[in-house]
Structures are given as C-alpha cells and as structure tokens.
KEGUGU-693256 format. One record per residue (C-alpha): residue in one letter; residue number from 0; x, y, z. Coordinates in steps of 0.25 Angstrom, whole numbers, plus 2048, in hexadecimal, padded with zeros to 3 digits. Last residue first. Layout:
// residues N
res:n:u:v:w
a:NUM:X:Y:Z
...
***
This chain:
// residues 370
res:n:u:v:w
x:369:B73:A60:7E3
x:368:B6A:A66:7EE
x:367:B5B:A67:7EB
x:366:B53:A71:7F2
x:365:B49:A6C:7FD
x:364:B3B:A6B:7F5
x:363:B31:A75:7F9
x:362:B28:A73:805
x:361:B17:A71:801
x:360:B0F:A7B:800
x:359:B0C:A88:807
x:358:B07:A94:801
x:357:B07:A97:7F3
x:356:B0E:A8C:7E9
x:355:B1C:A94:7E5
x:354:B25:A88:7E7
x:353:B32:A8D:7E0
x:352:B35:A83:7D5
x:351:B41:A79:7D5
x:350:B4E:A78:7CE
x:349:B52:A68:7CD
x:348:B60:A68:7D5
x:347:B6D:A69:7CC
x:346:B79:A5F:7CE
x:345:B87:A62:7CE
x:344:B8F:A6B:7C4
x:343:B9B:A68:7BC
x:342:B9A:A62:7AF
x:341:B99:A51:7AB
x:340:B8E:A50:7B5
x:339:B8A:A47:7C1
x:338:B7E:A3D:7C4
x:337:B6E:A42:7C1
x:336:B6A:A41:7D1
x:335:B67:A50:7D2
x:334:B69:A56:7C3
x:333:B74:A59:7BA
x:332:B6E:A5E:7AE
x:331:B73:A53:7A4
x:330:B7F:A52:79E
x:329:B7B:A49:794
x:328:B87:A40:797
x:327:B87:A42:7A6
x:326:B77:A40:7A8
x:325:B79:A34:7A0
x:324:B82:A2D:7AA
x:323:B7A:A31:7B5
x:322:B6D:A2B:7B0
x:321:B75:A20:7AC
x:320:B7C:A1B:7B9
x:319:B6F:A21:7C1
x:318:B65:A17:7B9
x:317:B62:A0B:7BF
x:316:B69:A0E:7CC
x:315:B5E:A16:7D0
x:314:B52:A0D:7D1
x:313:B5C:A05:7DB
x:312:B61:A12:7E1
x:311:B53:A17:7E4
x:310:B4E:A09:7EA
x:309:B5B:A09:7F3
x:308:B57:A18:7F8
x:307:B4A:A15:7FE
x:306:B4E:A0F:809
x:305:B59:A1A:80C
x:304:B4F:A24:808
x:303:B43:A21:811
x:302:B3A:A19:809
x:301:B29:A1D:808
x:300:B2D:A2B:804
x:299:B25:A36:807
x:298:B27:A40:7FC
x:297:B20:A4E:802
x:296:B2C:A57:7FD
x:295:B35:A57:807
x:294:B36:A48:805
x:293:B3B:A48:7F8
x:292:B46:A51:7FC
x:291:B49:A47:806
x:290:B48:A3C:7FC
x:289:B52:A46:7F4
x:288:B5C:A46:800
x:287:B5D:A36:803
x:286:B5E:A35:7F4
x:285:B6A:A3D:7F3
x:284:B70:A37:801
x:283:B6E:A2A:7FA
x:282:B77:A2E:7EF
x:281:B76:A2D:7E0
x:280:B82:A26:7DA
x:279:B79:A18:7D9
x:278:B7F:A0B:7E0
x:277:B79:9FD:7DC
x:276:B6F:9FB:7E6
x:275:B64:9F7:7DB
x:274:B70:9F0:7D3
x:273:B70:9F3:7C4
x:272:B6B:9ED:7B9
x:271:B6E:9F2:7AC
x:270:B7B:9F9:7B2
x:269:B80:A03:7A8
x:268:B8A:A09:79D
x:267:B88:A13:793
x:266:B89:A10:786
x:265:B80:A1B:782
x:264:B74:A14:77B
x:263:B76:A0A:788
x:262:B74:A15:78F
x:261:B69:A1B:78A
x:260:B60:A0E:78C
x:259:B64:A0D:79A
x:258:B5E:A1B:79E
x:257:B50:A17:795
x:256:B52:A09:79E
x:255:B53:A12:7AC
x:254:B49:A1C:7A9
x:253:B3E:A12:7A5
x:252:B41:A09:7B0
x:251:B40:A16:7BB
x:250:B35:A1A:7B2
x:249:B2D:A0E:7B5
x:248:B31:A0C:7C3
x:247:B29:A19:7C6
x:246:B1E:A17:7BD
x:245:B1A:A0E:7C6
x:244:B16:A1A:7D1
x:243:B1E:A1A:7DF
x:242:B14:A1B:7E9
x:241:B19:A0E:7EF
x:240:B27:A0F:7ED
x:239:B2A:A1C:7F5
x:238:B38:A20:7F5
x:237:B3F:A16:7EB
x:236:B34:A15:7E2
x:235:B33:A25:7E2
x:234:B42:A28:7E3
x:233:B42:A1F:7D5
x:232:B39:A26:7CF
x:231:B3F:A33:7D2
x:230:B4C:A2E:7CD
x:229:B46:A29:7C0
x:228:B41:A36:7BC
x:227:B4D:A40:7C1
x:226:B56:A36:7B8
x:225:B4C:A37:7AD
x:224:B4A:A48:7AF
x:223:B5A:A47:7AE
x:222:B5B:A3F:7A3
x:221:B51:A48:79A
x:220:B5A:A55:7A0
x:219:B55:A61:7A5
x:218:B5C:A6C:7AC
x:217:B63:A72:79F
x:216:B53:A75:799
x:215:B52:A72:78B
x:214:B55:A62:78E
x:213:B63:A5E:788
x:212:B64:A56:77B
x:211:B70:A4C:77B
x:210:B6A:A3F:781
x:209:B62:A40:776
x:208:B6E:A3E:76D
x:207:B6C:A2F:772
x:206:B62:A2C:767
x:205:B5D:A1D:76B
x:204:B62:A1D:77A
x:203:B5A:A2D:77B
x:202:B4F:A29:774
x:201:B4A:A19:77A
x:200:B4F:A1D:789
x:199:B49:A2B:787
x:198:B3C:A25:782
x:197:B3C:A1C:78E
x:196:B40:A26:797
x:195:B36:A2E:792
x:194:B2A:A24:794
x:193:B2E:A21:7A3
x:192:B2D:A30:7A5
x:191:B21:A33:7A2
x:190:B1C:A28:7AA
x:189:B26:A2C:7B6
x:188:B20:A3A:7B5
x:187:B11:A35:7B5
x:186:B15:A2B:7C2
x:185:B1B:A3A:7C8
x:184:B0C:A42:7C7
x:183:B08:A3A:7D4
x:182:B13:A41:7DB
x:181:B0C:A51:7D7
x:180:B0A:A55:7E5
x:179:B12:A60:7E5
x:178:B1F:A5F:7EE
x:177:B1C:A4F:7EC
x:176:B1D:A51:7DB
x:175:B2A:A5B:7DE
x:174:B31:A51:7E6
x:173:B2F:A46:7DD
x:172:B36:A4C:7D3
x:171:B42:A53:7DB
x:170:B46:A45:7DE
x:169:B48:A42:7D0
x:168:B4F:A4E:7CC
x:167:B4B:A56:7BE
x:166:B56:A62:7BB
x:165:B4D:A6A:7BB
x:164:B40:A68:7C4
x:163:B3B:A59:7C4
x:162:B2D:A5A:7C3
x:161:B2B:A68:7BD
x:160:B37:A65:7B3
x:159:B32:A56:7B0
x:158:B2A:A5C:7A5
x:157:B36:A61:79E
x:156:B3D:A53:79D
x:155:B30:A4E:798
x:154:B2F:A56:78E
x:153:B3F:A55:78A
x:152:B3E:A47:788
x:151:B33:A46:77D
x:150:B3A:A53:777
x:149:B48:A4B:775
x:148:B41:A3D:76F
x:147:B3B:A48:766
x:146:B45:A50:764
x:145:B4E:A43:761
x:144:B46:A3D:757
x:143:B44:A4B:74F
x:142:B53:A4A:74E
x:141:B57:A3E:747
x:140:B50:A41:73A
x:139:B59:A4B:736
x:138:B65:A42:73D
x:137:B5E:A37:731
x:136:B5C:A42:727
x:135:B6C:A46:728
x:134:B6F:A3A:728
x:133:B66:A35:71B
x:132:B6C:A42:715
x:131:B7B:A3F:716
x:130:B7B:A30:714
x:129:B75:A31:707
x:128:B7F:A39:700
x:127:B88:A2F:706
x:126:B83:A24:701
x:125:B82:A2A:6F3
x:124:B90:A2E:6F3
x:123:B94:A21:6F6
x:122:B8E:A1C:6EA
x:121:B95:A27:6E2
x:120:BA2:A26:6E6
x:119:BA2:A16:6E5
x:118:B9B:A18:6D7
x:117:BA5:A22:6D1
x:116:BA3:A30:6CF
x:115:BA4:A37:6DB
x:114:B9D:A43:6E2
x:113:B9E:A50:6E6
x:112:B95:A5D:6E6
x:111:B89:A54:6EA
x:110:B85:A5A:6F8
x:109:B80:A4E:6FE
x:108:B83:A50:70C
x:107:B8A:A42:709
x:106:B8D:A42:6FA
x:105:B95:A51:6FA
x:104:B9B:A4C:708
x:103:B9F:A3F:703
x:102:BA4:A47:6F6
x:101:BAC:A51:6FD
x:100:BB2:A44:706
x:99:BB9:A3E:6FB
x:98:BBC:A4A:6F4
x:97:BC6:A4E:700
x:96:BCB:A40:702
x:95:BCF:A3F:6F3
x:94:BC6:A36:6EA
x:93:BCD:A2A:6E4
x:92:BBE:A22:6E8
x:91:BBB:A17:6F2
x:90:BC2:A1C:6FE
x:89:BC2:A2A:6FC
x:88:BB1:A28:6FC
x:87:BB1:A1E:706
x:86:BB9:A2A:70F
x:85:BAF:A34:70D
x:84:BA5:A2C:70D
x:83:BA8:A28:71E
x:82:BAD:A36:721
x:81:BA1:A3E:71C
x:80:B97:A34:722
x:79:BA0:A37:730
x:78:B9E:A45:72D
x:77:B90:A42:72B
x:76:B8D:A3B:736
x:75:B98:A43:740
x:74:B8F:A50:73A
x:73:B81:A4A:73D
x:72:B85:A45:74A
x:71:B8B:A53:74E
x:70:B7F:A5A:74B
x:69:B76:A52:753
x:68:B7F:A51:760
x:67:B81:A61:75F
x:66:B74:A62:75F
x:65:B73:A59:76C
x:64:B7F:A5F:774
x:63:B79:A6E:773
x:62:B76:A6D:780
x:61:B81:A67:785
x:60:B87:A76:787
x:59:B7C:A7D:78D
x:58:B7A:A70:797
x:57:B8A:A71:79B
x:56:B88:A7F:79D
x:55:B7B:A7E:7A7
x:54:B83:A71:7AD
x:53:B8F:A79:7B2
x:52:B98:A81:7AB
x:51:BA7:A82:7A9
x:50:BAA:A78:79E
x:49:B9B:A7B:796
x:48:B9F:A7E:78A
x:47:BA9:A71:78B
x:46:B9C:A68:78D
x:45:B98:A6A:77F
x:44:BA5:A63:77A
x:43:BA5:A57:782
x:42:B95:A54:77F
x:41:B9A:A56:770
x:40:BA3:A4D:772
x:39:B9C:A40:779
x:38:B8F:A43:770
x:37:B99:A43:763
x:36:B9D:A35:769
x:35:B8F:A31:76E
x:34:B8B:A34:75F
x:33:B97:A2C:758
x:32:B98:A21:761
x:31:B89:A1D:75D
x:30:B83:A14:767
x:29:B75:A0D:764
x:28:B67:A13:769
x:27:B60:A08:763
x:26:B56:A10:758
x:25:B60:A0E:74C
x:24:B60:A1C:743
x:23:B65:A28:749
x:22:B72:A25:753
x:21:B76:A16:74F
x:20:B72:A18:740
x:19:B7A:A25:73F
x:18:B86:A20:749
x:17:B86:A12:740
x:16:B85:A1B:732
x:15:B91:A23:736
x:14:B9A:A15:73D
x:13:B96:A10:72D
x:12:B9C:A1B:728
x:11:BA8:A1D:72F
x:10:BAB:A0F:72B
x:9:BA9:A10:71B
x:8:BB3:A1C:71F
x:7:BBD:A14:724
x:6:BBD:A08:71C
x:5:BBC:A12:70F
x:4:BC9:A1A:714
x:3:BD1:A0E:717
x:2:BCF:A06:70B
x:1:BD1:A15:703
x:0:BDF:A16:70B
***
C-alpha cells in the first residue's frame, strides 16, 4: 500500500508541476489537459444559467468564465500539490492518512502547525513549503501579462465599433467607408490590424485563457472584429483588385497564421493547405446579397459577383473551418458570416446609426437581414 501510494502521489505531482509549467512558465502555447478540462466544465456549468435564453443570457452567464478559470487553476494546483505530498508523506513515514495530509497542508500554505521529525518528513516538508508560495507568486505574476495582452486587444476591438457597428461585419465595413467617403482610411485599419493579429496569434496560442475574457460590451468579440476584418479584405481583393491596397493581403496572411496558431494550441484540427475551390459553408447567394448592399452604397465593383466570388472563396477557405470553430467554443456574439452557436438564436445584424446629416445626402444602407 505505501509502494502504491508514493507512485501515485510522486505522479500526481509531476502531472501538477507539467500543467504549471506548460500553462505559466514555457512561452510555447503547449496543451494542458488539466486547464481545457476545467475550461470544458465550467463552460458546461455557466451555460446552464442560461438554458432558456438567447445569446444576451448566454453572454451574462460566460462572462464570469475567465475569473472563474483563474480561481479554479489555483485551487486544482494546490489541491493537486495537497494530494501529491500527502500521499509521499503516508508512504514514507507510519503517519495515519489524516496526519499525513495535515502536515502537507501545514508545509504547503506554510502554516507551521504540523510537521515531522524525521529526515524524509522534514525534506519533504521543505519542498512543499516551497511549492505553495512560489505558485502562488507565479499565478500572481501571471496576471498583469494577461490584462495587458487583454487591453491591447480590446482597444482595437473598440475602435472598430464606428467602422464596423456591433457586432463587427465585413461587408458592413466597407460600406460604411464608401457611404462616407472615408475608403482611403481602410489600408490604416488593415495595418492596424495586421499587428493585432499577430499579437493575438503569439498571446492567445501562448496563454489560451485569453480565449476566455469576453469584451465589456456583449456585442463585441476580438474574433469577431478579426473575422469581419479579414472578410472585408477579402471582398475587397476579390471585388475590385486594382484599388485594393497591399495591406489587404497582408492582414488576410496575418489573420489566417494568428488563427492557425491557436489552433494548434487547442488541438484543433485543419487543412494547412487547402484547395482555393475547396467548398466553404458561406453561401453565394449571401455573397451575392452583400455585394448588393455594397453597391447601394457607392462600391463600384470592378467583378460582378459570380466572378468575383471564386477569389472570395479561395481567401475564404483559409480561415472559415477555424474562424467558425472558435466562434462556438467562445461563444461568441453570433454575427453575420461568423458560423452557428451552441444556444438557440440565429444571427444579429451590426446596429447602425440614424443618418441625421441636414439636407440631402447620400441613401442609407438597406437593413441587414440575417
């Protein structure tokens, strides 16, 4: 029995000290089974406050997902420490199994009420006396990186509002830059954007709890805004390649690799290389609709939709798989082209302003149907 419990606890420490190294320690974005299975449940749980609603419930629900994420890895690493010295110590020592585990927990959140008299005890007391506070400092520690990878993200997102309305849309983007003459503001967007994809490629595959904070507002989303991004782009290279800026590839590539990045962090599988006339779940008819849109408000396209629509579906098919897969585990505010949800509800059009310019101006857009 002592054999068996020192083998099992020496194992429960060393899967502890993986998940703490793999989760804040090694800059690799490498898989912790303990995290995305506490992320798995608690998602589960939150979900249940919101049975009977629609996305607004479901978003008031998940919202607390990411302090509960931080709270729960500290207490399954230090109840997993708990366990691991706990059973070393009944293992090495006549201790019962009651006075085994009150003095790892008097060593570990070094409380000093307990300890033993031998050397065995008392080395491993040391250890964990030490493991308690140096975890504690590391998930200490651990926070300020995350606000900041999170308030870098979230500036951009919120900037996107008055281009993109809420929830962001890529169609509705260039719309609202030909409705008001602002198109030659778009290649400064996808510069902008370019570097937060990389920075979310690099923070969110590293520190996948990211994935986990929602924006303040319930109709923005980080993935979203990317998805509405990249999709304008793409409408734009696809539509009228000649005035299409540079910077429209780039974010395209940028978007895509940061996309890729975080799934591979979360095991989720892809085609590297796909077919340019591989099938996508967007529909032409969707396409055909926004172009149409686009049009009513001064687009002039260079390629009618169906010719268009092949360049569209080849950029497209880099990223949809992943972009939708995503957008269901985050639960993400179910926008126009962003895929299907795990709650009931369909898509929510971008809300737009009121044109209230004196006199006459330009025609509104044409509302949005889902």
């Amino acid at each position: 029995m002592e054999y068996i419990s020192g083998a099992t606890g020496a194992l429960v420490l060393i899967l502890v000290l993986s998940s703490i190294l793999r989760t804040l320690v090694v800059p690799r974005g490498l898989y912790s089974a303990l995290v995305f299975r506490l992320w798995w449940s608690l998602r589960r749980l939150l979900r249940l406050t919101a049975l009977r609603g629609g996305y607004d419930a479901m978003d008031r629900g998940q919202t607390w997902l990411a302090p509960l994420m931080l709270i729960g890895m500290l207490t399954s690493w230090l109840a997993g420490a708990l366990l691991g010295f706990g059973l070393l110590l009944y293992s090495l020592s006549p201790l019962s199994w009651t006075t085994s585990f009150r003095e790892a927990g008097s060593s570990l959140f070094t409380l000093g009420f307990a300890g033993g008299a031998r050397l065995k005890l008392s080395v491993l007391d040391f250890v964990a006396a030490a493991t308690g506070p140096v975890l504690i400092a590391l998930q200490i520690a651990y926070l300020p990186t995350l606000y900041a990878a999170y308030n870098r993200r979230e500036l951009e997102v919120t900037l996107l509002q008055a281009r993109a309305g809420e929830p962001a849309w890529g169609p509705e983007i260039l719309a609202r830059q030909w409705l008001v003459d602002t198109e030659t503001a778009l290649p400064a967007l996808y510069r902008a954007w370019e570097r937060l994809a990389a920075d979310m490629g690099e923070s969110h595959s590293t520190y996948p709890i990211l994935l986990t904070f929602r924006s303040p507002r319930p109709h923005r989303s980080w993935l979203v805004g990317l998805i509405a991004v990249m999709d304008a782009a793409a409408m734009q290279l696809a539509l009228d390649p000649r005035i299409a800026p540079p910077e429209a590839r780039l974010v395209l590539r940028a978007g895509f690799t940061a996309l890729r990045d975080i799934a591979r962090a979360l095991r989720i599988p892809f085609d590297a290389d796909p077919s340019p006339d591989a099938t996508i779940r967007l529909t032409f008819a969707e396409f055909e609709a926004a172009v149409d849109m686009l049009e009513s408000a001064g687009f002039h396209a260079e390629r009618s939709p169906k010719d268009a629509w092949p360049h569209f579906q080849g950029w497209r098919v880099n990223y949809e798989a992943i972009a939708y897969e995503l957008c269901r585990r985050c639960d993400a505010v179910p926008a126009l082209w962003t895929g299907p949800r795990d709650f009931p509800g369909g898509p929510i059009p971008p809300a737009r302003p009121a044109d209230r310019r004196p006199g006459a101006g330009p025609a509104e857009l044409p509302p949005v149907t889902g």
